[in-house]
Each structure stands twice: as structure tokens, then as C-alpha cells.
C-alpha positions, 0 to 999 in steps of 0.5 A, spaced: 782 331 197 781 330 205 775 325 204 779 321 197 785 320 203 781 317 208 777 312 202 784 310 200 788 309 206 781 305 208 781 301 201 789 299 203 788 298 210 782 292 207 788 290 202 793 289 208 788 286 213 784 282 208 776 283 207 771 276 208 764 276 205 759 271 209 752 270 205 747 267 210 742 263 206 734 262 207 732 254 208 732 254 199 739 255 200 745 254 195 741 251 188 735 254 188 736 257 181 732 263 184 734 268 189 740 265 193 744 263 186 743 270 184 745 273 190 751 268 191 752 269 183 752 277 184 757 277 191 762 271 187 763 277 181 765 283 186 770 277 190 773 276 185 774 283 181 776 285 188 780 279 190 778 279 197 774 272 200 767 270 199 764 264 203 756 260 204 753 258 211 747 254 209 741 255 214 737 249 213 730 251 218 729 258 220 732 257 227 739 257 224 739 264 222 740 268 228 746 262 230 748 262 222 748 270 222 752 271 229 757 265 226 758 269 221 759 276 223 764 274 228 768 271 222 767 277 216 766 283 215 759 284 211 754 278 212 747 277 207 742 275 209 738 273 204 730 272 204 724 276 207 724 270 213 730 273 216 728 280 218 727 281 224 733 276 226 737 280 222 736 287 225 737 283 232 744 280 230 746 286 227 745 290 233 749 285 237 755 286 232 754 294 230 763 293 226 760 289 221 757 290 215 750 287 214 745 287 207 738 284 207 735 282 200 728 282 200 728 285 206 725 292 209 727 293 215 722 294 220 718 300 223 724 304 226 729 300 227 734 304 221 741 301 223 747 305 220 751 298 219 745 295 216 743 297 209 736 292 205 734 292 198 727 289 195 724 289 188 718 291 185 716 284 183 710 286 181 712 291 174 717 284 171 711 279 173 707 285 170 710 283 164 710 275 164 703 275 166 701 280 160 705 275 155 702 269 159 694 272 157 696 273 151 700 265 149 693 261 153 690 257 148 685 256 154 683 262 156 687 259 163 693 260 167 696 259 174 700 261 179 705 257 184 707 261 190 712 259 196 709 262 203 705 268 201 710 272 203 711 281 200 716 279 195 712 272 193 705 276 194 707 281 189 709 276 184 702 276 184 699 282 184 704 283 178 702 278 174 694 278 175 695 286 173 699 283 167 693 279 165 687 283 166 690 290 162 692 284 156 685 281 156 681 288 157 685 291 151 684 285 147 677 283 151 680 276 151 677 272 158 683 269 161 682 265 168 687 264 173 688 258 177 692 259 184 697 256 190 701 256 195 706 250 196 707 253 203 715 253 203 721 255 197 724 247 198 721 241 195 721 240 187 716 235 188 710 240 191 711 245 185 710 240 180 704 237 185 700 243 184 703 245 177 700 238 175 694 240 178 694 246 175 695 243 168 689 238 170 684 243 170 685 247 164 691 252 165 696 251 159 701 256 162 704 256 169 708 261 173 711 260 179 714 264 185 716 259 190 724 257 190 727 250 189 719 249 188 719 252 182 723 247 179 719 242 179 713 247 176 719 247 170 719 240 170 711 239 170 712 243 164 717 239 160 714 233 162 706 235 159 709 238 153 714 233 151 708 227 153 704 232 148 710 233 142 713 226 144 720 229 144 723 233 149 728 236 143 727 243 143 726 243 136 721 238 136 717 242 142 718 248 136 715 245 131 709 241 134 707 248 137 707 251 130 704 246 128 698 245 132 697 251 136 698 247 143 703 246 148 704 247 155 708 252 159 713 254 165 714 261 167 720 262 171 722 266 176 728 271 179 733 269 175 732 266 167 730 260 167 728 259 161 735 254 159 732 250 165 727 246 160 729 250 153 721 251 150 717 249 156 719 254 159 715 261 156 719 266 159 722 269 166 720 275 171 727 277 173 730 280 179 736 281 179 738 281 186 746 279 183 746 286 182 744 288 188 749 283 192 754 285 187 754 293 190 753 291 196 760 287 197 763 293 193 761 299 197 762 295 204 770 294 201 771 301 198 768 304 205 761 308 201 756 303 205 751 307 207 745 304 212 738 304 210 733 301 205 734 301 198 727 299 193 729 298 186 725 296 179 724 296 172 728 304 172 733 301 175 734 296 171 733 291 177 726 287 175 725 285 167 722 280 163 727 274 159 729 276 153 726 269 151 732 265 147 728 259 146 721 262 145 720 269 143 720 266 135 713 264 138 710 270 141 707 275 136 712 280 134 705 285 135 706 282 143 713 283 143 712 291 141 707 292 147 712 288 152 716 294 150 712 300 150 708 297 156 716 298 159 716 304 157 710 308 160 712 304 167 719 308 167 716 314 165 711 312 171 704 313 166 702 306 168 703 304 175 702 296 177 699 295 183 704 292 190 699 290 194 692 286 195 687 292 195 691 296 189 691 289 185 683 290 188 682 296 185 686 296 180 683 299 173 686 297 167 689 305 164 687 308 156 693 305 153 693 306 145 699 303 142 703 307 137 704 303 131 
């Protein structure tokens, strides 16, 4: 009874005095179409069913984090910091300002320094990059597929691992060869990198592309539109349809954190999502109902935190057999039968397990 008092004279004191959100963003910034638009999306939802305030400082090179995140905290009473890139000036600014509530997304904290106002989430990447990559190996009319990454930071890294487990076990329980072409923009900014590499990719053989690398990836997406639209000669999503359908042939983005797939309906097969909305959302939620508690949250496919798209425009061209493994594939990794790996030496000696389907 006590504990429901001292929660409601906290949740009326907010209402009295007013309750502000500030979401720092990292250089990607506002129109990603990844994960600084789906944390923002996830704090705006909680804002406005709480009805409190909700703003963005946009960093715009990573010297602005430590001044944005102090600017901030001194204006609101929860901060996010949003990316792998602001982990230690986050803890640094937190310690400085010990009132204010800050959450970390893709961010662990480092050894030792658990903070009691600072609470972090990361995703399993890898089990929903898992997924695409398994459809990937299973739609390559090549026999060659690519990765774009950002920086290869975990979270970008573990795309990867994800992905490569995806298409070995695909290509080991069906013995098809798949190959695998790699790159790094080297930043999560500029479009015109992505589509460079994704170009390249495409030019070398790969007929699908998955991308992990921001506002980089928009320009994957946009080489996947061109080259397929050049091929069909439409950029009609019923005449890329219908050509693949045809001849077998097209050219294909994966894309990333959010769906993407509307981006360029057709050429784009499908997205490994990571809801970071969701952990935004309960962030702001639990920090306003006075629940917050400090530490380190990782969430995946069990939590419904990390999945495949549900492929609106494409699932008509996958095989139904494929979409019934996708399920059960998600199915054994709930149940933790099948484990994907989340680092270099678990992808390195990753084996791909007896799988026997039940249909």
C-alpha cells in the first residue's frame, strides 16, 4: 500500500512540475530510417500517451556527444543517448549529473561502471540477421550475396555473424554454395558510400545485398531499386513482380533495424528488425511512472525484440517451404535449441546443428 502512495505522489508531483525527454542522437542523426528514427518513433509514442515533452539535439560528429548529452541533462529529466559510439561519454556525463535519468541504446556499459541512473539495452542482432540471411541464400540465383556494414562496431558485427550463420546452415541443409561478398562504409552518414559498395557488390556477382550501416544503407536500397528497375524496365512494384516471376532474375536490398522493405516496395527482399521503439518506449515510461531502475538490458527474439519483416511487397515470391523453416528456425531459437553466434570466434566455429523440419 505504502510503496503504491509513494509511486503516486511521484506520478503527481511529474504532472505538477512537468516531465521533459531529451534523445541525443549519434552523427546519423534524424532520417536514418534505422535506429535513431525507431528510438525517436518509440520516445514520441510514450510522449504522447503520457503527455509530457519530448525533443532532439542532433549531434553532427561525435565531439558533440559529451556537450549535447550535458546540454540535455541540465534541460530534462531522461536523456538517450542513442548509439554504440557514445558509450563512454554517456557514463561520463551521467556520473556529472547523478538526478537525471539517462538510457543507452546499443550500448553496454563498460566493466564496472553500473550506474544506478543509467539503464542500457542491446539487441541480439544476430538471431533477426539469422533469419534474412537464411532467405537470402535461399532467393540467390547466383550463388552470391553481400554485406555493407557501417563502422564494425558489435552491434554492425553482429549483424554479420547473424547473417553468415543464416546462410551457412540454408546452404549446408539444402547443399547449395552460397559466397558471400563483404564491406564497410566506414560511417553510418552518407547514402552515396552505401550505394558505391552495393554497386560494386552487385558488379561482382551478388544479387542480393544486406546492409548495416544507417543512412548508408539508403543508398544500398537505392542501388537495389536502380539495378532491378534497369533490368525490369519499370520501377512499378507489379512490374518487378512479374519480371522476377518471369525470368527467375532481379536484384535485391536487405534492410536493416526498422522495415524497410516500403523504402523501394519489390527491391527490397525483406528487413532484420530491431525494435529499439520498443525499448525506447519503456524507457520514457518507466523513468515517468518512477520504476527505473539502473543496468544493462539485452533483448532478442524471445522478447520479441529482434525479428524478420513481415515482407508485404515480397513474401508472395519466397517459397511457402521457406517461410514454414523461417518459422520453425524461430521457433527452436525461443527455445534456445539453435544458438546463433554473437561473436567472430562463435561464427568461426559455428556448425550448423540436425535440423529436421517436421513437415
Amino acid at each position: 500500500m505504502r510503496k503504491f502512495l509513494v509511486i503516486s505522489l511521484m506520478i503527481f508531483a511529474v504532472a505538477l512540475f512537468g516531465f521533459k525527454v531529451i534523445m541525443v542522437t549519434d552523427v546519423g542523426g534524424l532520417g536514418d530510417k534505422s535506429f535513431n528514427d525507431g528510438t525517436w518513433a518509440g520516445i514520441k509514442q510514450a510522449a504522447e500517451e503520457l503527455g509530457i515533452e519530448a525533443k532532439v539535439i542532433q549531434s553532427y560528429e561525435q565531439s558533440d556527444y559529451i556537450p549535447n548529452l550535458s546540454k540535455a541533462a541540465e534541460e530534462a529529466d531522461l536523456v538517450f543517448a542513442v548509439g554504440f559510439m557514445m558509450t563512454n561519454d554517456l557514463f561520463k556525463v551521467a556520473k556529472q549529473y547523478p538526478d537525471t535519468y539517462f538510457v543507452g541504446i546499443d550500448i553496454t556499459p563498460p566493466e564496472g561502471q553500473i550506474l544506478p541512473n543509467v539503464l542500457t539495452f542491446t539487441f541480439k542482432e544476430q538471431e533477426a540477421a539469422f533469419l534474412v540471411g537464411y532467405v537470402a541464400a535461399a532467393m540467390t540465383k547466383t550463388g552470391m550475396v553481400g554485406f555493407v556494414g557501417g563502422i564494425p562496431i558489435p552491434p554492425v558485427e553482429r549483424f554479420r555473424y547473424g547473417y553468415e550463420a543464416g546462410i551457412k546452415t540454408y546452404s549446408v541443409l539444402h547443399k547449395k554454395n552460397v559466397k558471400i561478398l563483404r564491406g564497410y562504409t566506414q560511417d553510418f552518414e552518407d547514402p552515396k558510400k552505401g550505394k558505391d559498395l552495393a554497386m560494386s557488390q552487385f558488379a561482382e556477382g551478388a544479387d542480393i545485398v544486406f546492409h548495416a550501416s544507417g543512412a548508408c544503407g539508403n543508398g544500398v536500397i537505392e542501388a537495389a531499386r536502380e539495378k532491378f528497375s534497369a533490368l525490369a524496365g519499370s520501377d512499378k512494384l507489379v512490374d518487378l513482380i512479374d519480371y522476377y516471376t518471369t525470368n527467375g532474375k532481379g536484384f535485391f536490398a536487405i534492410g536493416v533495424d526498422m522495415d524497410q522493405d516500403y523504402m523501394a516496395p519489390g527491391a527490397v527482399l525483406t528487413s532484420a528488425m530491431k525494435r529499439v521503439d520498443v525499448a525506447s518506449y519503456y524507457g520514457v515510461v518507466w523513468a515517468y511512472e518512477g520504476t527505473f531502475e539502473g543496468g544493462h538490458r539485452v533483448l532478442g527474439i524471445s522478447e520479441d525484440a529482434v525479428g524478420i519483416s513481415p515482407m508485404k511487397y515480397t513474401k508472395g515470391l519466397v517459397p511457402n517451404r521457406v517461410i514454414a523453416e523461417l518459422l520453425y528456425l524461430e521457433k527452436l531459437m525461443k527455445e534456445g535449441t539453435l544458438k546463433v553466434p554473437e561473436t567472430q570466434e562463435e561464427l568461426d566455429a559455428f556448425e550448423v546443428p540436425q535440423i529436421e523440419f517436421p513437415f
